[in-house]
N, CA, C and O atoms as CSV, one atom per row, in Angstrom:
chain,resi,resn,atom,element,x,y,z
A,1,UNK,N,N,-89.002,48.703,-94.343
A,1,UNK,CA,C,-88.325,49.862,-93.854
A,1,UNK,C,C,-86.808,49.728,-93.866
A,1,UNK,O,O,-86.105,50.701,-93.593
A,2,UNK,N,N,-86.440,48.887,-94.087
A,2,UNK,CA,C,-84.396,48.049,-93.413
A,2,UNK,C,C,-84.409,48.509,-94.880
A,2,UNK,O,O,-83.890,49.576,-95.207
A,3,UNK,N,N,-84.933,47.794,-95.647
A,3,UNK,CA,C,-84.252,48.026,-97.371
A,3,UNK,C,C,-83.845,49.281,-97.776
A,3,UNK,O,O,-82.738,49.646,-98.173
A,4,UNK,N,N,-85.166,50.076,-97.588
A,4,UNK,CA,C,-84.746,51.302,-97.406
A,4,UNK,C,C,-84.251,52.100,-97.154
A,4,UNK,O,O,-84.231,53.100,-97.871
A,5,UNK,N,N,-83.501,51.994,-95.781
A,5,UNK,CA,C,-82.993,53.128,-95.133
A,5,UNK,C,C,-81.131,51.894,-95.504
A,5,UNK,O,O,-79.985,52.018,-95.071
A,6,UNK,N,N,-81.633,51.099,-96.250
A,6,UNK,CA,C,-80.343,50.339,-96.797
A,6,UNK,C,C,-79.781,51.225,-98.256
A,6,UNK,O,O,-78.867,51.764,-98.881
A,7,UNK,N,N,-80.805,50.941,-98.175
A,7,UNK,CA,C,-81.089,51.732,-99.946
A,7,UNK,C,C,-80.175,53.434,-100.135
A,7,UNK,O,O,-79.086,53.644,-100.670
A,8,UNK,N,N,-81.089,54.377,-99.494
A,8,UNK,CA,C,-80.548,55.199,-98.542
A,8,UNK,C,C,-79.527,55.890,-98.114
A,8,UNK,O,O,-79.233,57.061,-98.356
A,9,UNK,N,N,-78.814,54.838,-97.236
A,9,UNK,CA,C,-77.770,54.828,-96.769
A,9,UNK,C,C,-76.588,54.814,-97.677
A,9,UNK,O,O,-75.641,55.598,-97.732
A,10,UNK,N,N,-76.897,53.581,-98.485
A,10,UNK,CA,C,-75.732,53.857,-99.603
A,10,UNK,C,C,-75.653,54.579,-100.554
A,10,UNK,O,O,-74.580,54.762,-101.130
A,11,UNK,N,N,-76.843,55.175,-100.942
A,11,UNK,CA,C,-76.677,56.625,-102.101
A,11,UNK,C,C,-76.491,57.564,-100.884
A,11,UNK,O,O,-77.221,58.418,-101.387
A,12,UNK,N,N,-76.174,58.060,-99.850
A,12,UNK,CA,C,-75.524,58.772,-98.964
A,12,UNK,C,C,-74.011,58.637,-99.194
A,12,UNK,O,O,-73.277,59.543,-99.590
A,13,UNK,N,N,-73.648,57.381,-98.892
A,13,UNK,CA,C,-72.199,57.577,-98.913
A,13,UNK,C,C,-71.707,57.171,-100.093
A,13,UNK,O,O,-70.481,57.119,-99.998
A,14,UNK,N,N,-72.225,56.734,-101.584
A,14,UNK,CA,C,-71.753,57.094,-102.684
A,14,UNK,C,C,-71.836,58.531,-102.668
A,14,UNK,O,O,-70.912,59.022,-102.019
A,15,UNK,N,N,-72.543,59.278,-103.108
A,15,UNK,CA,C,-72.579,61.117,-103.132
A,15,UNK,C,C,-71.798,61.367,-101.648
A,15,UNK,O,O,-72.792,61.975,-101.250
A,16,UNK,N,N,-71.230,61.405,-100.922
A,16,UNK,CA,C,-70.523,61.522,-99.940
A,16,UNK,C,C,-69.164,61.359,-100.515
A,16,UNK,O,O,-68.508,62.278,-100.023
A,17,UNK,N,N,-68.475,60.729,-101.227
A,17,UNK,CA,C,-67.742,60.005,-102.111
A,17,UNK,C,C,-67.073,58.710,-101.386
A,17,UNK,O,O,-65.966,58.224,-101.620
A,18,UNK,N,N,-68.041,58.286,-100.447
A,18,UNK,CA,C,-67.089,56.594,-99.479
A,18,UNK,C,C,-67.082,56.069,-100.855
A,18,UNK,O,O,-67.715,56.808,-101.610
A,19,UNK,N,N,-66.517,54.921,-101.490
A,19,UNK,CA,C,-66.453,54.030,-102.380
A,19,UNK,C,C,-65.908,52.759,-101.390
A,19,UNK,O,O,-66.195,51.663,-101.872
A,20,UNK,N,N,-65.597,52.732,-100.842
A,20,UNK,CA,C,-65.364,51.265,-99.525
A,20,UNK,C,C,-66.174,51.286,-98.453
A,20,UNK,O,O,-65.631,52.082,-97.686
A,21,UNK,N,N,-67.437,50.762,-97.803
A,21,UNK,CA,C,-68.639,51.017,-96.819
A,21,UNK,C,C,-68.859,49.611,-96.175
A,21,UNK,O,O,-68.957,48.558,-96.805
A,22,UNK,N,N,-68.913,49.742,-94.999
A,22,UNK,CA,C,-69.684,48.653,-94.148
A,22,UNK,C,C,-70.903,48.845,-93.919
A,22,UNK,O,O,-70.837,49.998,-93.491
A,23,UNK,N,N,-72.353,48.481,-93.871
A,23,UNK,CA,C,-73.505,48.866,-93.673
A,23,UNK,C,C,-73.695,47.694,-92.453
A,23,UNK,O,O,-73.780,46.537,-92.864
A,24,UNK,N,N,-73.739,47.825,-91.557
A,24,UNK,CA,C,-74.268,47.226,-90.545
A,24,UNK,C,C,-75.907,47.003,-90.118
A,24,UNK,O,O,-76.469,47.762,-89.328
A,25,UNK,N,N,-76.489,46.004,-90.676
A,25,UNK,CA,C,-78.187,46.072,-89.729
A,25,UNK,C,C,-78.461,44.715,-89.381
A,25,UNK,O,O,-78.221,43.640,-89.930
A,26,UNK,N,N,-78.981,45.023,-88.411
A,26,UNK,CA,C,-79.672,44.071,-87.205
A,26,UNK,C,C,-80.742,43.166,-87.656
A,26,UNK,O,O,-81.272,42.363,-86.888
A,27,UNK,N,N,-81.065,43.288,-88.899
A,27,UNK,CA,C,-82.604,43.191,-89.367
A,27,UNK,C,C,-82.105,41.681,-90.749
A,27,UNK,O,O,-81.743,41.726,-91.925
A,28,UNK,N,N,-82.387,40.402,-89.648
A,28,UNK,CA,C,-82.098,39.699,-90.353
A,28,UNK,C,C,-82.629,38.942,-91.680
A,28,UNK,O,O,-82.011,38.205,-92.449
A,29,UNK,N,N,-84.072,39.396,-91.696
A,29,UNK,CA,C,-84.632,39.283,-93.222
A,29,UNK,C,C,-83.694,40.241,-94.183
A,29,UNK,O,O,-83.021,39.497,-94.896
A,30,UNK,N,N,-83.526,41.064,-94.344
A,30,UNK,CA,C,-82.814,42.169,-94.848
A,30,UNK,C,C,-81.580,41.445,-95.121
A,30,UNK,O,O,-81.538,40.722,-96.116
A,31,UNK,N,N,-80.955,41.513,-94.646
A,31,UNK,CA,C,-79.970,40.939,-94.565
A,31,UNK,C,C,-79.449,39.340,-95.595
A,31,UNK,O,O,-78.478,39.156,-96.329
A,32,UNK,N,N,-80.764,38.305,-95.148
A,32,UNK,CA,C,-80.604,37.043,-95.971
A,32,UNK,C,C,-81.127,37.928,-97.785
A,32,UNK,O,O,-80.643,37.787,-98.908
A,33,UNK,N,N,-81.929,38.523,-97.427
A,33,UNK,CA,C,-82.961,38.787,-98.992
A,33,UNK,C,C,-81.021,39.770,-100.085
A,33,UNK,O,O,-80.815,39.900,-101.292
A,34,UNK,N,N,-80.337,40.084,-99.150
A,34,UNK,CA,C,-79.406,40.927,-99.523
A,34,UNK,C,C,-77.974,39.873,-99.738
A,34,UNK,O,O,-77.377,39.995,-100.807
A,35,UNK,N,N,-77.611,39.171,-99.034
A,35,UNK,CA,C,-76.634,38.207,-98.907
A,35,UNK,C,C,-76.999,37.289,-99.863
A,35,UNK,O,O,-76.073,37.230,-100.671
A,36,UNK,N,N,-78.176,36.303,-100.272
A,36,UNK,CA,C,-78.200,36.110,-101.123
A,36,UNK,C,C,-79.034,36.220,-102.395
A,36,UNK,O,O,-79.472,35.186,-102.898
A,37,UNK,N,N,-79.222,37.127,-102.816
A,37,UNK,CA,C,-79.715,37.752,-104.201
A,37,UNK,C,C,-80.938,36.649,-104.366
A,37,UNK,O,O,-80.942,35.612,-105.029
A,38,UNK,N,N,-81.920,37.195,-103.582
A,38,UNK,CA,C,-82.903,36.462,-104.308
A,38,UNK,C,C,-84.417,36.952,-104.087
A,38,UNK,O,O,-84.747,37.500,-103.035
A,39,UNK,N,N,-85.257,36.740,-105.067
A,39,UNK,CA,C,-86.238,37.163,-105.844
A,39,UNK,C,C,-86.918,37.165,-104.713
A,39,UNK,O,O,-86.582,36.346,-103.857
A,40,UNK,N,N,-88.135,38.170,-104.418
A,40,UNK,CA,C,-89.194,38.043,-103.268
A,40,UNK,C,C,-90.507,38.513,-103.965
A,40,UNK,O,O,-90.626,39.276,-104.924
A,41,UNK,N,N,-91.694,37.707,-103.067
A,41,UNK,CA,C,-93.254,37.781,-103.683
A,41,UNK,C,C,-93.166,39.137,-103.684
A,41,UNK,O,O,-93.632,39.628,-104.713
A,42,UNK,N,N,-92.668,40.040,-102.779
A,42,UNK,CA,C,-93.309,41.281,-103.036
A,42,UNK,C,C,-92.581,42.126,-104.414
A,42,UNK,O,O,-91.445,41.937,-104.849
A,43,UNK,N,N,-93.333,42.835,-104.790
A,43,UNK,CA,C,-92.406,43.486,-106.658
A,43,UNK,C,C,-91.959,44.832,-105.706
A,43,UNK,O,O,-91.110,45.400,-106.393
A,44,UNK,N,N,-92.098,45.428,-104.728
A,44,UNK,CA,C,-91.482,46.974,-103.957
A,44,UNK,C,C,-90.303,46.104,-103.534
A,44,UNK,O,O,-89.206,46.579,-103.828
A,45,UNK,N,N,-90.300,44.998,-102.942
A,45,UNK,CA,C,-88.969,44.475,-102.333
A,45,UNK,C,C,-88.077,44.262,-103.121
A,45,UNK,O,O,-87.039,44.903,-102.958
A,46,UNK,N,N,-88.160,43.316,-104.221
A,46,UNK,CA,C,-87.613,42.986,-105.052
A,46,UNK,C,C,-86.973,44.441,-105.891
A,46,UNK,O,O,-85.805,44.797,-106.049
A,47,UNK,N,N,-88.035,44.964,-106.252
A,47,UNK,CA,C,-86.989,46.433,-107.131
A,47,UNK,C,C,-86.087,46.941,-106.251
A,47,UNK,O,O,-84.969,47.382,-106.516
A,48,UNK,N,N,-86.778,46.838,-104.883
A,48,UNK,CA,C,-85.275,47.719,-103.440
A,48,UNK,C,C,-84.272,46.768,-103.394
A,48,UNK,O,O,-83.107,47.133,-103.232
A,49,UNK,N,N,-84.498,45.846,-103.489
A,49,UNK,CA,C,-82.814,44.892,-103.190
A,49,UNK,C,C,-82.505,44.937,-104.867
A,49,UNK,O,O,-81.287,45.072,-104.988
A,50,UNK,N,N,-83.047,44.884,-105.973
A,50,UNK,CA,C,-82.522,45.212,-107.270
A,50,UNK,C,C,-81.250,46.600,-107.255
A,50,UNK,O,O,-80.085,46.694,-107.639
A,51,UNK,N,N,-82.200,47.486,-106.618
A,51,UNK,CA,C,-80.972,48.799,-106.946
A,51,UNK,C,C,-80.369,48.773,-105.726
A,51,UNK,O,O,-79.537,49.678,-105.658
A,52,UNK,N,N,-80.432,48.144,-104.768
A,52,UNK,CA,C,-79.191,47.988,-103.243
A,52,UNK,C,C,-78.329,47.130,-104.484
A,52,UNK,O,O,-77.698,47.772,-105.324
A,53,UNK,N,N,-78.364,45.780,-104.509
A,53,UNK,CA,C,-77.453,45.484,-105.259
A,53,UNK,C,C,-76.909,46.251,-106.670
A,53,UNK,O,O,-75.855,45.786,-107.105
A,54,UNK,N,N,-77.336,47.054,-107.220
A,54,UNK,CA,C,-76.794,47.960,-108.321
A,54,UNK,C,C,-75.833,48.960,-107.671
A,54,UNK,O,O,-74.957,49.593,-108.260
A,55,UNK,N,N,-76.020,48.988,-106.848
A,55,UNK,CA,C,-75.307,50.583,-105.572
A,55,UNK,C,C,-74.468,49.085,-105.374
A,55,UNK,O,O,-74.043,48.690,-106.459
A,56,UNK,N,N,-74.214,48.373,-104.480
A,56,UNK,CA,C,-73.094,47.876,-104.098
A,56,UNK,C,C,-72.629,47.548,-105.334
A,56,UNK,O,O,-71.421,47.748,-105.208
A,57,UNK,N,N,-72.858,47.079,-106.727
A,57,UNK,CA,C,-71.852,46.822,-107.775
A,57,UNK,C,C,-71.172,48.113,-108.028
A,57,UNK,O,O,-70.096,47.952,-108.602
A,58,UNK,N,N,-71.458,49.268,-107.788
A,58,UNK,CA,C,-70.927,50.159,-108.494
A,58,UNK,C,C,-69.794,50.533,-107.977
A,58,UNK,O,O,-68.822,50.968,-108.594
A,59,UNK,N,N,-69.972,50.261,-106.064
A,59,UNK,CA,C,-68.785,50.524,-105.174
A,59,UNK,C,C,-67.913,50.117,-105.408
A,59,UNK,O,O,-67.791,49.172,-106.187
A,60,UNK,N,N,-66.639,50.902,-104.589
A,60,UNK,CA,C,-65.112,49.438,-104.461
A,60,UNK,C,C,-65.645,48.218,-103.809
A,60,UNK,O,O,-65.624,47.051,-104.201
A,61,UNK,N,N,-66.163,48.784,-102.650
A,61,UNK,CA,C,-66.134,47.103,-101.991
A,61,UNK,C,C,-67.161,47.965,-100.722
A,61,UNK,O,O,-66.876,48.838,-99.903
A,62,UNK,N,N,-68.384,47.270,-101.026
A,62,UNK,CA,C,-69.728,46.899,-100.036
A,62,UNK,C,C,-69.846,46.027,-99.250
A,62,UNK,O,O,-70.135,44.936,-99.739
A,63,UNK,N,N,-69.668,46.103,-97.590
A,63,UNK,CA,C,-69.846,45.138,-97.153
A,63,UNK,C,C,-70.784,44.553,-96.310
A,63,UNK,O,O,-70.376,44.622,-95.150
A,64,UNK,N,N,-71.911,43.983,-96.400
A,64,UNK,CA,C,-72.705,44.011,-95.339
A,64,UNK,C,C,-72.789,42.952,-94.462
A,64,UNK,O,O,-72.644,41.752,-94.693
A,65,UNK,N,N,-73.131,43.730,-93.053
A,65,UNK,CA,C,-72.923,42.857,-92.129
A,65,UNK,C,C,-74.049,42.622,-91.092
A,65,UNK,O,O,-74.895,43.491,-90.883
A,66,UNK,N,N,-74.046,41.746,-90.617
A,66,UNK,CA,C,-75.467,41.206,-89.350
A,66,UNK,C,C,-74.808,41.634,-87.834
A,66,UNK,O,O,-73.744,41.237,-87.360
A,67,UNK,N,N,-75.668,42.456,-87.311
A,67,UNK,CA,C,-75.047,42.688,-85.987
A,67,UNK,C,C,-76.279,42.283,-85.094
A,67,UNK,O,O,-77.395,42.042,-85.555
A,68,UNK,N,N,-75.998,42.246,-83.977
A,68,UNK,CA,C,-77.029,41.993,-82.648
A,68,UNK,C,C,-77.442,43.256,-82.636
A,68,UNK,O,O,-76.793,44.289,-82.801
A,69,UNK,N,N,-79.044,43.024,-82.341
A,69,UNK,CA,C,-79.812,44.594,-82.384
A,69,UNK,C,C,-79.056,45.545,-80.760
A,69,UNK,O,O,-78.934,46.768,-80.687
A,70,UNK,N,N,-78.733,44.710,-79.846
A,70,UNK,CA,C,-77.927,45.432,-78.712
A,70,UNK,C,C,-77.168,46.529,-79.555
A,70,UNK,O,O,-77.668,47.651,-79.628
A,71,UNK,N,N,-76.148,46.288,-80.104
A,71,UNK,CA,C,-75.055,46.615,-80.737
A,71,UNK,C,C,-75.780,48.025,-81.832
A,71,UNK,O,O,-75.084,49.036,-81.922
A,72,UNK,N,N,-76.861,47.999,-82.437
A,72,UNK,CA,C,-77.559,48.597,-82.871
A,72,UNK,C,C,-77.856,49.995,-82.175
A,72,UNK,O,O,-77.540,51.070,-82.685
A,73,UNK,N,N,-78.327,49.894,-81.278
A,73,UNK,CA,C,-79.116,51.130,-80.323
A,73,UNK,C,C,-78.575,52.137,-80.547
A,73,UNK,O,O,-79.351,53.016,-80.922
A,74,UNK,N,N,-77.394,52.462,-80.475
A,74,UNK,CA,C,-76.806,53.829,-80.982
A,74,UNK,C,C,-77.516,54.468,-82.566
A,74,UNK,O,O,-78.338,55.380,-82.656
A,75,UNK,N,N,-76.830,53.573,-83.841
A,75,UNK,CA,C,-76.953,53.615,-84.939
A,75,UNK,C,C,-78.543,53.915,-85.077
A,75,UNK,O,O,-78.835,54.622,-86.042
A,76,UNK,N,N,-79.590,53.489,-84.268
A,76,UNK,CA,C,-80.411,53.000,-84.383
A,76,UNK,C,C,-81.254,54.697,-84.012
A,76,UNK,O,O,-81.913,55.393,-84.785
A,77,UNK,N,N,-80.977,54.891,-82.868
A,77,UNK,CA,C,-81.224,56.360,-82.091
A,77,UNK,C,C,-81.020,57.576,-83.247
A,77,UNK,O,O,-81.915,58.309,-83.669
A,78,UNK,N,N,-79.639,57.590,-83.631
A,78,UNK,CA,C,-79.230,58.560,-84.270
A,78,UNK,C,C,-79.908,58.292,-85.988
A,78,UNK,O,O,-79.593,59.125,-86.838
A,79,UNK,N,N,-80.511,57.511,-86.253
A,79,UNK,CA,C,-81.404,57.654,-87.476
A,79,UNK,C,C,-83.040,57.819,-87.064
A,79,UNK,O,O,-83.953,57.861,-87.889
A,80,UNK,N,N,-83.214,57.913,-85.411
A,80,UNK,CA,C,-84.688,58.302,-85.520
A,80,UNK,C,C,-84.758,60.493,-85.650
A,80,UNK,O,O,-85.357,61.490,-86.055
A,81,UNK,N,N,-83.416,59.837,-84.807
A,81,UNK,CA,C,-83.278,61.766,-84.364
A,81,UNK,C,C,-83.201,62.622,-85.966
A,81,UNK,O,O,-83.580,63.790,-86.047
A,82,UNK,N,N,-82.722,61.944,-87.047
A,82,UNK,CA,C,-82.411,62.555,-88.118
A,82,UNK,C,C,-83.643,62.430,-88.826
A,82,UNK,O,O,-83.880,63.246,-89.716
A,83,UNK,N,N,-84.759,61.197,-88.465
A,83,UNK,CA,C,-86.242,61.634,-89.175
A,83,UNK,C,C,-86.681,62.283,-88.375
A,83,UNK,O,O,-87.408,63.064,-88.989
A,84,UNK,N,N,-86.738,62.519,-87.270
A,84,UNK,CA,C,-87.257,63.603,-86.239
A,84,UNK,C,C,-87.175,64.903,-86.779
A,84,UNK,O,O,-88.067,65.675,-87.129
A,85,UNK,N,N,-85.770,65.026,-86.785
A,85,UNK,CA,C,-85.236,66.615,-87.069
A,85,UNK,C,C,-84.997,66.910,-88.741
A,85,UNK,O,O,-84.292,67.811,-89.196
A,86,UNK,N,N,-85.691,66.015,-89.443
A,86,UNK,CA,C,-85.656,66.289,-91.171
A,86,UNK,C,C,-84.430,65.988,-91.624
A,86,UNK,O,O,-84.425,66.188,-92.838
A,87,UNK,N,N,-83.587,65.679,-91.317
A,87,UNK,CA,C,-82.339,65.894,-91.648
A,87,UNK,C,C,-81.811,65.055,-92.975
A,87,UNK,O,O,-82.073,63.853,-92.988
A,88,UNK,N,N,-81.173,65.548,-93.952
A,88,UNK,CA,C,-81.226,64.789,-95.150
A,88,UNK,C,C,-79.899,64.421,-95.419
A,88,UNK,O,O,-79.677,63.538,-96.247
A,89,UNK,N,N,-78.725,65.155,-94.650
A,89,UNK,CA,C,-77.689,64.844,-95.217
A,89,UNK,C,C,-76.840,64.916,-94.034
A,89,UNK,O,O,-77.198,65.840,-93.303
A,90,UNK,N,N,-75.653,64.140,-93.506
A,90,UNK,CA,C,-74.424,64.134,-92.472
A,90,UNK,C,C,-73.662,65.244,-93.020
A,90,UNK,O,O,-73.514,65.275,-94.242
A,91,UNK,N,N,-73.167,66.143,-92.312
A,91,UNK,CA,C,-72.490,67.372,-92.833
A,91,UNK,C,C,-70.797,66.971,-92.483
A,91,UNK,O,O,-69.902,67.764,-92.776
């Protein structure tokens, strides 16, 4: 689910036009499988961190970062409310 809404997130704010992004998640598998580029048993994981890393090459500068899930709860709220309420795009 993290890859994803990683995934996601950054074809949001490419078509948004950010080209400089911090992605912040709590979700420290995600995170190592992303930091350092490497191959996983599963072939769905592996193609999602394939095109996360294709989206961050394309940016100026992608940065991702590990936060404490505390620190999260906000970020965290406001992406249930937006699958709640359908919501596809930040206006």
């Amino acid at each position: 689910g993290e890859l994803f809404a990683i995934w996601r997130g950054l074809i949001l704010a490419w078509d948004m036009g950010f080209r400089n992004v911090c992605y912040e998640t709590d979700c420290h598998e995600a995170f190592i499988l992303l930091k350092n580029d490497t191959s996983a048993a599963n072939n769905d994981v592996t193609e999602l961190t394939r095109r996360i890393h294709a989206l961050m090459k394309r940016s100026s500068r992608v940065e991702l970062a590990l936060i404490q899930r505390t620190a999260n709860r906000v970020a965290d709220a406001v992406a249930k409310y937006a699958v709640v309420q359908n919501v596809d795009q930040v206006e």
